[in-house]
Structures are given as C-alpha cells and as structure tokens.
N, C-alpha and C positions, 0 to 999 in steps of 0.2 A: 287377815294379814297378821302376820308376828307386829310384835309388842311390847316394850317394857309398861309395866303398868304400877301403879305407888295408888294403895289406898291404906297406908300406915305400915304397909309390908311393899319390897321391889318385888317384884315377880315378873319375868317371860311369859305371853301368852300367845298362845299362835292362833287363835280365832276371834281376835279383835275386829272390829268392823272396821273398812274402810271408810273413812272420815270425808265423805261428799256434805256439804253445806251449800244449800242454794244458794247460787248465784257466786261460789266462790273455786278457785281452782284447784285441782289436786294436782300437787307434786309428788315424785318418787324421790323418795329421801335415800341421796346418795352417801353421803357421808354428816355424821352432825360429831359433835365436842360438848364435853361433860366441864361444865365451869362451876365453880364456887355458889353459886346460886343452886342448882341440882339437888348440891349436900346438903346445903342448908334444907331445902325441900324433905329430905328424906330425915331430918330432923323438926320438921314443922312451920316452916316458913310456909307462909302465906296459907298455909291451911289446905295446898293444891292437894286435889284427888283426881286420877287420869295418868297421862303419858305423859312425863315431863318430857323437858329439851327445849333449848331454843340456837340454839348458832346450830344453822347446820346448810350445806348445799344440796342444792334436788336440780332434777327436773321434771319440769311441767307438764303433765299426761292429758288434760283435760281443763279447756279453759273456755267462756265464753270468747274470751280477747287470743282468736286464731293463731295470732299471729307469736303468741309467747310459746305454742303447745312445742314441743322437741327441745328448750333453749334451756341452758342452767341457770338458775337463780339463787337468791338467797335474800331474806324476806324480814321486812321491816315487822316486828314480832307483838306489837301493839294495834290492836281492832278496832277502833271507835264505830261509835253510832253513825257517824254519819247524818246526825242531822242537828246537833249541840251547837251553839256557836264557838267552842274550842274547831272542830271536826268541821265545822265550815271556814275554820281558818286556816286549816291545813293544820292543826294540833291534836292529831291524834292519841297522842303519846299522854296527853293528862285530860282525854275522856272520863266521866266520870263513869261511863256504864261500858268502861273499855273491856274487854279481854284480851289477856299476851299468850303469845305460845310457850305451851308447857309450864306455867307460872300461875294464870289465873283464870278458871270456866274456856280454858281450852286446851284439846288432845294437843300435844307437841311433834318434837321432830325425831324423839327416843322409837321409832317406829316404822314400819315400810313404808308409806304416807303419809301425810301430813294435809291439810286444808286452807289456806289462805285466800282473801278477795287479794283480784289482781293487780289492785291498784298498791298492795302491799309488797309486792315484788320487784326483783332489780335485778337485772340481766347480767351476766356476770361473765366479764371480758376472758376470748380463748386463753390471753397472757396470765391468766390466774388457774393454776391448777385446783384441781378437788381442795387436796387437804388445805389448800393458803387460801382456800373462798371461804372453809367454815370461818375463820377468824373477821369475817367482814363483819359484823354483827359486833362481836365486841370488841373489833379496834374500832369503829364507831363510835363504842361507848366513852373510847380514852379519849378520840380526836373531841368529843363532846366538851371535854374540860376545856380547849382551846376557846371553845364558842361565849364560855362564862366567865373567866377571868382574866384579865391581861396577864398576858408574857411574855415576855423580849429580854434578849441578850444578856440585860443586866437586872432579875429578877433572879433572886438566888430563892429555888424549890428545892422542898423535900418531897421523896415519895415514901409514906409507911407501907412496907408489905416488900414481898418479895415473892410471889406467886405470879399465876397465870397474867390476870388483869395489870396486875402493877408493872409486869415487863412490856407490856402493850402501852402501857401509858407512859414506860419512859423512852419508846421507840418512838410516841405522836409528840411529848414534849419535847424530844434531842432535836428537833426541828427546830426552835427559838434558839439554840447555841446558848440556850442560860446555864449557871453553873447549878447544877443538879446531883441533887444527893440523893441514895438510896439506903434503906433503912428496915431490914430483916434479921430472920431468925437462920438463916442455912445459907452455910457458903458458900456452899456451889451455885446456889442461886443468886447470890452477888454479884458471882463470878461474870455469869450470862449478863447484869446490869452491866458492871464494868466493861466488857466489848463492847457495849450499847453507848461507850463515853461517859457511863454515870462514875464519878464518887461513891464504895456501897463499902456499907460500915452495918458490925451486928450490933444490933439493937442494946446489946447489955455494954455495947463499947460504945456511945454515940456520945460523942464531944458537946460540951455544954452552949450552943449555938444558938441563933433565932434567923427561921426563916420568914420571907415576903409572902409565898405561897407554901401551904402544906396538904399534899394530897393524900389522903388517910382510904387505903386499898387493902390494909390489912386482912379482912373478913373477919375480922373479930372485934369485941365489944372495948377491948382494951387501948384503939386504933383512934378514938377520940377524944379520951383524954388526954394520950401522948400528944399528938396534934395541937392541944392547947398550949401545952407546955413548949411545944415547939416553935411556935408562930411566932412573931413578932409584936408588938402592938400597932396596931390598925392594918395588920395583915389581911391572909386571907384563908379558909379551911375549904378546900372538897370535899366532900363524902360520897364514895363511892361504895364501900361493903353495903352488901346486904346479908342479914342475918338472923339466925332466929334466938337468937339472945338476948334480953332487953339490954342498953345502956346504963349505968348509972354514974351521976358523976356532979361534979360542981360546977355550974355555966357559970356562975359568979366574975371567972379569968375572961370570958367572952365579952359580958358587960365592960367591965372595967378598962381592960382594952382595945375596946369597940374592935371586936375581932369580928370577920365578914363571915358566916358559914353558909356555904352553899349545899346542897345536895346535888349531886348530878346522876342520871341514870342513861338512858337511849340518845345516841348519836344519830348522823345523817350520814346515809353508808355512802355518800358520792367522796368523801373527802379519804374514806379507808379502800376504796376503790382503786382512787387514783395513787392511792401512797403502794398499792400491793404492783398495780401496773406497772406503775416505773420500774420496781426493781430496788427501789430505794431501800426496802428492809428486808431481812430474811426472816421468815416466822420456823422453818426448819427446826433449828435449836430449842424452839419451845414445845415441840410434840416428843411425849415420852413414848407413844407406843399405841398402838391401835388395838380394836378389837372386832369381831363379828356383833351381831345385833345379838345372836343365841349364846354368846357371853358377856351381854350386859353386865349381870349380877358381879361378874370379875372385873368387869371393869370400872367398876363404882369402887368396889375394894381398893383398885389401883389410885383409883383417881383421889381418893380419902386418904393414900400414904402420904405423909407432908414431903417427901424427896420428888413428890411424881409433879409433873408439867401439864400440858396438856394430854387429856387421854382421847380418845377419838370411838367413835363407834361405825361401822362402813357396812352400811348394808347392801351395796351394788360393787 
C-alpha cells in the first residue's frame, strides 16, 4: 500500500505493508487531517518512527466483529493492554504499555490502511459527511475539557491560540453561553472565533484582565506562561498543546495562587458525535484545502504555513 512514512525524513512510499494485527480490524482510510501534533512529530515529538496520523475516517474491510465490515468509522486512537487495571476499567487512554495511532509503536491513518482492535471503533452516523467525521477525534478532545472543569454561563474563559484545536474548543465551550475570550496571533483567524460568538483579541493587544478558566491551545512553549498570567487566583489552567519544545518558566504564580492546572488530552467521541449530528456547528470554515495521499509531502508544507486551517489528506 502507499504510505507516508517519518523516520527523521517524510517520504511517500508505495510498497508499505498492509498493517493486519491479530485479532484487530482493518480499515480503508478514507480521508484523515494533519493536526498540530503531526508537525510537532516531524520535529521530534514523542520520538515516533512509522506512519503518522491519527483523526481520520475509514471503513472497515476486515473485522473479526462481522457486523462493523462495509460501515464508516472513526477510532478511538489509544491501544491498551487490555489486561492493567486502568484497561479493566475502561481506561485505556492512561495504559501504561498503551500504544496511539500515528503517535506512539503504532502505523497511523497517514496511509491506505490503517489497524485497530474493534472495540476501538465508532460507527459513524450517515448525517456526518467524510470530511466533518475526521474532526470526531479532536473535537473529542475539546468536548474533553468540559468533563474536567466546571463551566457555566457565568465562568468568564479564555482560550490561548487561535488554530486548529483552539476553534474546536471554542465551538464545545460556546455551549455553556459563558463570556469567552479568544486570544491569537492572525486575524483572520479571530475572525472564524468571533462567528463562533467568541470575544478574539491579538495577543500583543490583550487587556490587562483575569480569568476563572484559561485554556492554553496555543502549540507553543510560550502558551503557559501566558496562561499564568492570565488566570485568576484559585482559577483554573488546561493544557492542551503538545510539543516538542521543552517549557520553562516560573510555577512559583501557581503556588502562591493556588492555581488548578490540568492537563487534558483524549475525549469520548459520543459527545462530538452528537454535537456534528445535530447540525449544531459547521466545521466547513475550518478546512483550508485537501490533498491526495501522493501529495502528502505538500501537504505538510501546507499545513506548517500559520494562515492554513485544517489540511486534509483523502485517499478514496
């Protein structure tokens, strides 16, 4: 099968092995998306060697569980053992001997197929097209925030960043009606918050304020110190970037204001399911542009210019 593949260089390959794993299903990977995690990959994040990717919709060629084979999915991207007592709790997601698609000791969805057990799978209603199914996966990730800290009406959030993830997350927070501010580098990309009902102000103009919640989506190392500065005392901080840049910086503000920081990573895609069904949001406006698999390499270029949105890769 064709192939992006990263072993310190991206490269196309067209005689990759199809990725059969006992006991787990293959999918045809119909379309997948190139997210902020990707790049950082091809700068050194997590150390992956393989086929990156992970948000992407398939379907199902080949499954022990009959009844998923012809059906679209899209796949919860963390493997556990299976036998931990995280993984007998239903906690897959902080396995310690886990592997995630395209991220860590496993082939991704940058590819004609891809491999998942089918218990990792989630059928994906006719009402959701191709390209608004890749986004289940990481609007997941935004509805995740909802799960860890209160929010309601009168919790005044800020979101740092102004990319991909950060518009996802202020489509799952404009759900509480709190007054919500957003907080980036590029206008246009503001622009897309402010339909979304956000407040979005550039970062080098940001009003000397304190917020209750501050969700730091920036993708960059400079995205938590701001956040301190931001927060309130006995607020509360997200983290959402992942990157492969260390942090550095002074916790001392966290102490002393007993500020709450969370880390948040993987959602539970019933909740970004039901928000794409309805109708409720349009993810449209966030895709810049698609590409074929056999121009990966271009579309990584794309997807690294800071004007670009979502890029997409569609290999059916």
């Amino acid at each position: 099968m064709k192939a992006l593949h990263f072993d310190g260089d991206l490269r196309l390959v067209r005689d990759a092995a199809v990725p059969r794993r006992e006991g787990e299903a293959l999918i045809e990977v119909i379309c997948a998306g190139i997210c902020n995690t990707d790049l950082e990959i091809l700068k050194g994040y997590a150390g992956f060697r393989g086929t990156p990717g992970h948000e992407f919709v398939g379907r199902v060629v080949e499954s022990a569980d009959a009844s998923l084979i012809g059906h679209r999915v899209a796949g919860e991207i963390n493997v556990g053992c299976g036998q931990c007592a995280l993984c007998l709790e239903g906690d897959a997601r902080h396995c310690a001997a886990r592997t995630v698609l395209g991220i860590h000791n496993r082939d991704g969805a940058f590819a004609e197929y891809l491999s998942l057990p089918a218990r990792n799978l989630v059928r994906i209603p006719d009402s959701i097209d191709d390209l608004s199914a890749v986004f289940i996966e990481p609007l997941a990730a935004a509805c995740r925030i909802l799960d860890q800290v209160h929010i309601d009406s009168s919790s005044k959030v800020a979101v740092i960043g102004d990319g991909k993830l950060a518009q996802l997350i202020v489509l799952a927070i404009a759900r509480t009606a709190c007054p919500l501010t957003v907080i980036g580098k590029h206008e246009e990309k503001l622009e897309l918050a402010r339909k979304s009902g956000a407040r979005a102000v550039l970062i080098d103009r940001m009003p000397n304020e304190k917020f209750d919640v501050v969700i730091e989506a920036s993708g960059s190392r400079s995205g938590l110190p701001l956040a301190l500065r931001l927060v309130r005392p006995q607020g509360a901080i997200v983290l959402k970037s992942t990157h492969h840049q260390k942090t550095e910086m002074d916790l001392s503000q966290a102490v002393v204001n007993e500020v709450t920081i969370t880390g948040s990573r993987c959602g539970r895609f019933l909740p970004a399911i039901e928000l794409l069904s309805s109708g409720a949001i349009d993810l449209r406006p966030l895709i810049s542009c698609s590409f074929s698999l056999e121009d990966g390499l271009a579309a990584f270029e794309k997807a690294a210019e800071p004007s670009s949105m979502k890029i997409l890769l569609q290999m059916v």
